[in-house]
N, C-alpha and C positions, 0 to 999 in steps of 0.2 A: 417221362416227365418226373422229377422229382417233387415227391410229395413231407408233407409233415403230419407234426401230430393233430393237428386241426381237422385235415382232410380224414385221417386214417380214426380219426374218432367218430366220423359221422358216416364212412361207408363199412365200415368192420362191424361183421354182425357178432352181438354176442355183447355187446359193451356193455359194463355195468356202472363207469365213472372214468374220469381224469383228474389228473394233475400236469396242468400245462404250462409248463415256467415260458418256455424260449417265445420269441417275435411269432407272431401267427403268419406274418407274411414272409419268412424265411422258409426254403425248401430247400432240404439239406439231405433229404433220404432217397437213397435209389435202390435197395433191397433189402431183401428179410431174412435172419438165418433161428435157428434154435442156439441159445445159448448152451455151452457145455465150458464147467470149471477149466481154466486153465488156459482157455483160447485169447489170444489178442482182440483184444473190443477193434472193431474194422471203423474207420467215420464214415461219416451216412447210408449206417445199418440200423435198420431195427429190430431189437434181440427179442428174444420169445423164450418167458422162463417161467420156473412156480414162483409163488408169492414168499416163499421160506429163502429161495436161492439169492431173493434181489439183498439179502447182509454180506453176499460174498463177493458181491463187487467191489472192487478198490473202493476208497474213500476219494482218492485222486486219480481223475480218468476226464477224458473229453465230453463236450457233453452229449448225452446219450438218451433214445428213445426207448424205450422197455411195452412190451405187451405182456404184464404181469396173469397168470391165470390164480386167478382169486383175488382178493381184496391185499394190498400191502397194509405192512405198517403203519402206523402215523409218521416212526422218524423218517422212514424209505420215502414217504410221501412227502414230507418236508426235505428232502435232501435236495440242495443246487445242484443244477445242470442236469437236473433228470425229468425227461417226462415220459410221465407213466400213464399206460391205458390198461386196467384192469379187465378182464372177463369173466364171464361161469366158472364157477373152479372144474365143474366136467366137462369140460373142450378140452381134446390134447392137443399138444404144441402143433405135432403135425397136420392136425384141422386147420389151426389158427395159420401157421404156414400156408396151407393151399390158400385160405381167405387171400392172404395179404399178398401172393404173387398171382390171385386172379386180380385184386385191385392195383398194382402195379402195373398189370399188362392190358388192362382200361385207359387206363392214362398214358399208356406208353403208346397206344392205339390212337387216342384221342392227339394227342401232339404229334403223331404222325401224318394224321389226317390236316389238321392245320398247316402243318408245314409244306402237304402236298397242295392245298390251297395256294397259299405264298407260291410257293415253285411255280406251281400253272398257272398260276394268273389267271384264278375262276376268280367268276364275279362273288358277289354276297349272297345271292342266291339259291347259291351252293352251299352255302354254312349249316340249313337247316340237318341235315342227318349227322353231323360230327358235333354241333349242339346237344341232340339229343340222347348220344350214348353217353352222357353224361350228367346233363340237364332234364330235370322231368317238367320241371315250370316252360312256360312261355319266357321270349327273351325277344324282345323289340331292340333292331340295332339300328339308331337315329343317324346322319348325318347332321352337319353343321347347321343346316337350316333348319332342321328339321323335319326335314323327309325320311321316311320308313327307308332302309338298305336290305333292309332285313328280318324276316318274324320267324322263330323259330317255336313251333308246339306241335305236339302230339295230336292230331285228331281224336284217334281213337281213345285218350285217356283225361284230356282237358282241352277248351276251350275259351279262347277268352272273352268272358260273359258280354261283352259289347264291339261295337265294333271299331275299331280304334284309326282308321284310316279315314280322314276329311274328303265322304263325296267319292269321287271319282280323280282325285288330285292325287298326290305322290305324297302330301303330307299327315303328321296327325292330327286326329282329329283334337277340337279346343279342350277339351277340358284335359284329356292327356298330356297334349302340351304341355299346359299349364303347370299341373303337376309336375312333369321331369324337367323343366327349363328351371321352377323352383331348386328342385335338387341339385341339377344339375350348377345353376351358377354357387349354391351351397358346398360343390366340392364334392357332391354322391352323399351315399348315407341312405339311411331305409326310409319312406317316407309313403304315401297313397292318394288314388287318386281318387278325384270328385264321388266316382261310385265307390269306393271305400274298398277298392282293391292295394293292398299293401303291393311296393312292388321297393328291390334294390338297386340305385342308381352306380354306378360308376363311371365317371368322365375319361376320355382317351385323351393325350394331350400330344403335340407335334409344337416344339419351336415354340414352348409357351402358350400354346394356344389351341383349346378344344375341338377338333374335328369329330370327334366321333363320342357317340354316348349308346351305354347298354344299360338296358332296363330287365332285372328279372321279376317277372310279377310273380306273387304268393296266389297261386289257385287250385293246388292241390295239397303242398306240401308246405309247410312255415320259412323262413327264411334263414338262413345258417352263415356262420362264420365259413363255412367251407365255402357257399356260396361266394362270397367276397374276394375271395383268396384266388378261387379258380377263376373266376371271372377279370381281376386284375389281370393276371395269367395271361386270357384270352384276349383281352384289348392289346396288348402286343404283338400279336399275329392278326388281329383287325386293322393294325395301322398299317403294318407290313402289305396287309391285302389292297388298301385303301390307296398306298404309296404304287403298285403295281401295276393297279386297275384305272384311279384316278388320274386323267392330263388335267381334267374340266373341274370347278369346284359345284358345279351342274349335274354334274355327270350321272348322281345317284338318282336323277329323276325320272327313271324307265320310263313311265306312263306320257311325262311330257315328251322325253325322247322319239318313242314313241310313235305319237301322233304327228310330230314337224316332220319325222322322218318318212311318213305316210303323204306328208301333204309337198311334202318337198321332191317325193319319186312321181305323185300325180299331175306336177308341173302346175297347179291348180293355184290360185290364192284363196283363202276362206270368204266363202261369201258373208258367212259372219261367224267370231269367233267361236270357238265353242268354250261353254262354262269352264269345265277341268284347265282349259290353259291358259283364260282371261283370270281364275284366281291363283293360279301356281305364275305369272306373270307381277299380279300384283302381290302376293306375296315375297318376289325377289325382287318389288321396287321398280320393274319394269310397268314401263307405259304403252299401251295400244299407240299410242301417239308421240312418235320419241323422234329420234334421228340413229338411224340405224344402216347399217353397211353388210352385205353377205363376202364371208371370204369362204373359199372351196382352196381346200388342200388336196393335190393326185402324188403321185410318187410317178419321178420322171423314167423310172427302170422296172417297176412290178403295176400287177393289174389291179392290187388294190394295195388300201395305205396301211402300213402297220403303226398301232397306235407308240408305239413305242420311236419311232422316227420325227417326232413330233414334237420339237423344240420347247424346254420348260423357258415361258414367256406371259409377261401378264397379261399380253394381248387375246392369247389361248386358255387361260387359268383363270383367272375370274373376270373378265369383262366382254365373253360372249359366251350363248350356249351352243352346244357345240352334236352336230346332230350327225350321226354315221348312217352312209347308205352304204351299197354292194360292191362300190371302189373309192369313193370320196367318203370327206369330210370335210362336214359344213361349220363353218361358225358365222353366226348370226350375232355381231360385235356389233354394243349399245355405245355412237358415239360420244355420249353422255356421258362413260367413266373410263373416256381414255383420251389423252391429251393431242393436238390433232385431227383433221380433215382427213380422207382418202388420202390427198397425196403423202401426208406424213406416213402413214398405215401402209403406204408400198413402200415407201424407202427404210420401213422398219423391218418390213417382211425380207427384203431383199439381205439385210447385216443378219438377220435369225435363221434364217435361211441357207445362207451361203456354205457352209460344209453342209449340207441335209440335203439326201436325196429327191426331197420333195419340190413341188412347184404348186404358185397359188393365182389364183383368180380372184380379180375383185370387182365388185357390181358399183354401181354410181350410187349418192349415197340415197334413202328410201324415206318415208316419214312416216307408214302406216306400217305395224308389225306383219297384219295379215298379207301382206301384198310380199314379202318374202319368197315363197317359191318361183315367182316373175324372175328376181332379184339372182335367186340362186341360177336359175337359168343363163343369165349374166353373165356371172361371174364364172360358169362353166364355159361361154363362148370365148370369152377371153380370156381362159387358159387357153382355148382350144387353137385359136389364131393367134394372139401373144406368142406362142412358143413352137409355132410352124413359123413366126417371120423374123424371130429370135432367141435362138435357143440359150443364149448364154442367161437371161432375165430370169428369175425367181417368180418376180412380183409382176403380173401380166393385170391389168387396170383397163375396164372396160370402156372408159370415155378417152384413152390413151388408141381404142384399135375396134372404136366403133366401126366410124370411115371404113377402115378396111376389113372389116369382116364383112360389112356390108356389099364390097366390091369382092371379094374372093369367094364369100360363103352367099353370095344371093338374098334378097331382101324374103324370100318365102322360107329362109330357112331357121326363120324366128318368129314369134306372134311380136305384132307390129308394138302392143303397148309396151314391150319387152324392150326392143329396138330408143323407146323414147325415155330421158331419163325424169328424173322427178320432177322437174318442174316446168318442162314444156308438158307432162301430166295434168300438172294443176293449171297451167294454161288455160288448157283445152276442158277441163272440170268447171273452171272460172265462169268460162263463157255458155258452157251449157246451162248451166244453173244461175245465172246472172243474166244473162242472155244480153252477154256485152257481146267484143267484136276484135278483141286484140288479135286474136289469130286469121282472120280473113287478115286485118291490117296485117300481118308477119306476110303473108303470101304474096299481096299484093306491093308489096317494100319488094319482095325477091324479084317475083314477076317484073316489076318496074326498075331491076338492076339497083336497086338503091336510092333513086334519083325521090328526091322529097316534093319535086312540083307535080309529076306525072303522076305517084301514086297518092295524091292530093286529089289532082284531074279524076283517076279511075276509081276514085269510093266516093269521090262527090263529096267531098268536108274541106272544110278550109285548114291549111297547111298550120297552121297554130292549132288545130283538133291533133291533124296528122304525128308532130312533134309532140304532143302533151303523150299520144297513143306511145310513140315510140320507144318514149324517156318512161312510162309504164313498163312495158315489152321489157327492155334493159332489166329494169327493177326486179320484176317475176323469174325472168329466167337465169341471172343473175352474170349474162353472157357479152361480151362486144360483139356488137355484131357486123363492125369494120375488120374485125380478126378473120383474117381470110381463113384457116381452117373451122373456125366455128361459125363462116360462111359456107364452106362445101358441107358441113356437117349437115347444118339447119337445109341447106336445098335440098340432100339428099331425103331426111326426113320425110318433108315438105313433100317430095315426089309422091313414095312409100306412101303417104297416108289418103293421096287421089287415087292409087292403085286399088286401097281396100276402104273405101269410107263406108262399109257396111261394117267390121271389123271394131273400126274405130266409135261406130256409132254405138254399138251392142257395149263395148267395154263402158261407154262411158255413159251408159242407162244402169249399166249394173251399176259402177260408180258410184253415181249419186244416190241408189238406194241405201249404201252406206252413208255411216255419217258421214258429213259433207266436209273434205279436207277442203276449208274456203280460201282466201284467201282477201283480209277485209278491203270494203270498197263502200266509197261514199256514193251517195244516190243522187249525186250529180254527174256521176263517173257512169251510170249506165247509159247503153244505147239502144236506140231502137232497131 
C-alpha cells in the first residue's frame, strides 16, 4: 500500500516534528532508501539523511519526502515540494530504515488482507483481524440502513463503554444513530456521540449514493489525520466487499436473516412475532399487515444456488428480503414496492431468468407477514411440480399447478391450510369468528351442482338470502365461480377439507388467537 507523509509521521517512532506541504490524501510512497551524495532521487521514495545533508539536494528536483535525523533548517523547512519529518539526531539511518520498511510491510500486509477479502468473497465479519493490525480504536461499519456490518475492537485492550446495538435487532442503537446519521449526512468529519465518545465518520459512496459508513471511535487513542486517510483507503475495498457479497440491499441483516431462515426450514408460521423482527420490520417500512408474495429461487443443474447466479433485478435488490437456506433462496417480496400482482412477478421472472441457470417458484399472494413459511412451502411445491410437467418454464406459479400437484403429489403431501390460498383463508376465518355461513353456502352450491333453487331448498333460506350469500362468496374470494377450472379447483379443496376437519379446525383456533385478519361485515349480514 502506498503510504505518505501523514501516515509515516504518526507511526515512525522517534518523531520530533513535520513540515507537510503535499495533499494529505495523496499516496505517492512505496519505499525507503538512505540518501548518499550523488544518487538519482528515485519518485515515491523516501530518503533518510542528516539535517546538514538536506542543502545538498538540488534546488530543482520532484517533489520529495525526506526523514531528516535532527531538526532542519528554517530555509530547508520552508523549501516547496519538500516534506520533511525530522527525528532524535541519535537514531542512525539504518535504524530509521528498518522502522520504515517494518511500516511499509504493515501496510503492505494490511492491503493484502483486504484484497484477500474482495477475492474471496468473505463476509464483513471477517474484517475484524485485518482492522486491527492497523486500527487500535473500535471501528463500526454501518450499512445503508443502518444496521451494524461490522465492529471491529480489541477486547483485550478497549471496549466500547456502551452498548451500541438496538436490543436484539441488527441495528444501532438511538443515540448512536443519531450521532453518525448527523455526520454522516454532513459528509463525515469528527464529531461524538450522546455519551460524549468522540468518534470519525466517513461516508462510502456508490452511483452518487451512500451505502456504506465507518465510524472510528476515539477510546483509547485521540483521533489523527492518519486515521482519515487510511480509512478513505479502506472504504474502497468495503464497497468492493459489499459489491461481491451484496444481491439484497437486506442482506447485512444476519440476525433478521437469521431468524426467517430458522422459521422458514421449521415449516412453522410464528405464532406471534417476535420483538427483534416486528422492530427490524418496522424499521425498513415493512407492515405485519401488507400484501406479500414468497419467491424460492433452486438452480436447475446444482444442489444448491450460488449467489452469484442470481440475476441483478429490482425485484431481488430492494423490494424483498431475501432469506438463504441449504439449497434455496427465498425472497419474501413486499407487493407494495413493486408494480404488479403475481401474474406480472412470473412473466418477469421468466425475461430475468431466461439465460440463468436457475428456476423459481411462487406462492399465491399472503396478507400476514408471519404466515410466510406456509407461503414458502408453496412456492417450493410448485417449483417442485411446475418443472416435472414443464421443464422449458422458469417461473413455475402456484395457483397455475395447484390442481395438479394435488392429483400427482396427493392431498397428504401438504398441510391442508397450505393447499388453500389467501382468501378462501379469510373465508373460512370469517365465518369462525363471525359465526356467519358463507362457506357451508360454498359446499352446498357445489354439492347442489350449482343449481340456485335446490341449494335454496337444502339450507332452508329463500333464494334472494341464497344470491345476496353468493354475490358475497364472489366478493371474498375474488373468484368466478362459473370458470370451470376454478370450479375443479374449489371442489377439490372442498373434498381436502372433509377429509381433515380436525386440521382445519386446530388451524383456524390458532388463527383467531392472532389478530384477527377480518374481513368487514355489517350486522345484518350475520347468521345464525
Amino acid at each position: 500500500m502506498k503510504l505518505n507523509g501523514c501516515i509515516l509521521a504518526e507511526d515512525l517512532k522517534g518523531v520530533e516534528g513535520s513540515s507537510l506541504k503535499s495533499d494529505p490524501m495523496e499516496l505517492p510512497l512505496t519505499g525507503a532508501l538512505i540518501w548518499q551524495e550523488g544518487i538519482s532521487l528515485r519518485e515515491y521514495y523516501v530518503y533518510i539523511m542528516y539535517a546538514e545533508d538536506l542543502e545538498r539536494i538540488p534546488k530543482k528536483h520532484a517533489a520529495l519526502t525526506v526523514v531528516s535525523i535532527g531538526k532542519p533548517s528554517k530555509e530547508c523547512l520552508e523549501r516547496e515540494g519538500m516534506d520533511i519529518l525530522w527525528v532524535r539526531p541519535y537514531l542512525t539511518p539504518q535504524m530509521i530504515l528498518s522502522l520504515l520498511l517494518k511500516i511499509f510491510e504493515k501496510y503492505r500486509i494490511f492491503e493484502e488482507g483486504l484484497n484477500r477479502l474482495c477475492r474471496e468473497g468473505k463476509p464483513f465479519s471477517a474484517l475484524t483481524p485485518v482492522l486491527l493490525s492497523v486500527f487500535s480504536n473500535p471501528i463500526i461499519v454501518v450499512g445503508e440502513h443502518m444496521e451494524i456490518l461490522a465492529l471491529s475492537q480489541n477486547e483485550d485492550t478497549c471496549r466500547i463503554p456502551c452498548e451500541c446495538r438496538d436490543g436484539d435487532t441488527d441495528f444501532l442503537r438511538s443515540s448512536f444513530e443519531k450521532a453518525f446519521c448527523r455526520a454522516w449526512k454532513e459528509e463525515g468529519g469528527v464529531s461524538a456521540t450522546e455519551e460524549g465518545i468522540p468518534f470519525l465518520a466517513v461516508p462510502v459512496r456508490e452511483k452518487d449514493k451512500i451505502v456504506l459508513g465507518i465510524f472510528l471511535l476515539s477510546v483509547t487513542v485521540p483521533l489523527t489525520e492518519r486515521d482519515r486517510i487510511l480509512l478513505c483507503q479502506t472504504g474502497q475495498y468495503l464497497k468492493c466487499m459489499r459489491r461481491v457479497n451484496f444481491i439484497n440491499s437486506y442482506q447485512g441483516m444476519e440476525r433478521m436473516q437469521k431468524t426467517l431462515a430458522q422459521q422458514t426450514q421449521s415449516c412453522r408460521s410464528f405464532a406471534e412475532m417476535p420483538e427483534c423482527l416486528t422492530r427490524s420490520l418496522a424499521r425498513l417500512g415493512w407492515e405485519q399487515k401488507g400484501s406479500y408474495v414468497c419467491i424460492v429461487l433452486r438452480s436447475a443443474f446444482f444442489s444448491k444456488v450460488s449467489q452469484r447466479e442470481i440475476p441483478a433485478d429490482e425485484l431481488f435488490e430492494n423490494s424483498s428480503l431475501m432469506v438463504k437456506t441449504g439449497t434455496e433462496v427465498f425472497f419474501l417480496c413486499n407487493l407494495l414496492k413493486v408494480s404488479g400482482g403475481v401474474e406480472e412477478i412470473g412473466e418477469r421472472l421468466e425475461v430475468i431468468l431466461k439465460d440463468s441457470p436457475l428456476i423459481a417458484g411462487v406462492s399465491t399472494p399472503f396478507r400476514s407477514f408471519p404466515d410466510y413459511p406456509d407461503y414458502g412451502i408453496q412456492a417450493l411445491a410448485a417449483l417442485r411440480i411446475g418443472n416435472k410437467l414443464d421443464h422449458t418454464k422458469k417461473a413455475c406459479l402456484f395457483k397455475d399447478f395447484a390442481l395438479d400437484y394435488i392429483i400427482y403429489e396427493g392431498w397428504k403431501s401438504l398441510p391442508v391450510n397450505v393447499l388453500l390460498f389467501g382468501r378462501l383463508k379469510d373465508l373460512l376465518l370469517h365465518d369462525h369468528i363471525h359465526h356467519t355461513s358463507y362457506y357451508q353456502t360454498l359446499e352446498a352450491l357445489f354439492d347442489n351442482f350449482m343449481v340456485m333453487s335446490r341449494t335454496a331448498s337444502r339450507l332452508g333460506i329463500h333464494i334472494s338470502t341464497l344470491k345476496y350469500r353468493v354475490k358475497r362468496i364472489h366478493e371474498m374470494l375474488g373468484l368466478d365461480l362459473n370458470d370451470s377450472y376454478n370450479k375443479i379447483y374449489l371442489q377439490s379443496i372442498l373434498l381436502l377439507l372433509r377429509q381433515d376437519t380436525a386440521s382445519v379446525e386446530a388451524y383456524l383456533e390458532q388463527e383467531a388467537k392472532k389478530t384477527a385478519r377480518t374481513i368487514p361485515v355489517a350486522s345484518s349480514e350475520k347468521m345464525k
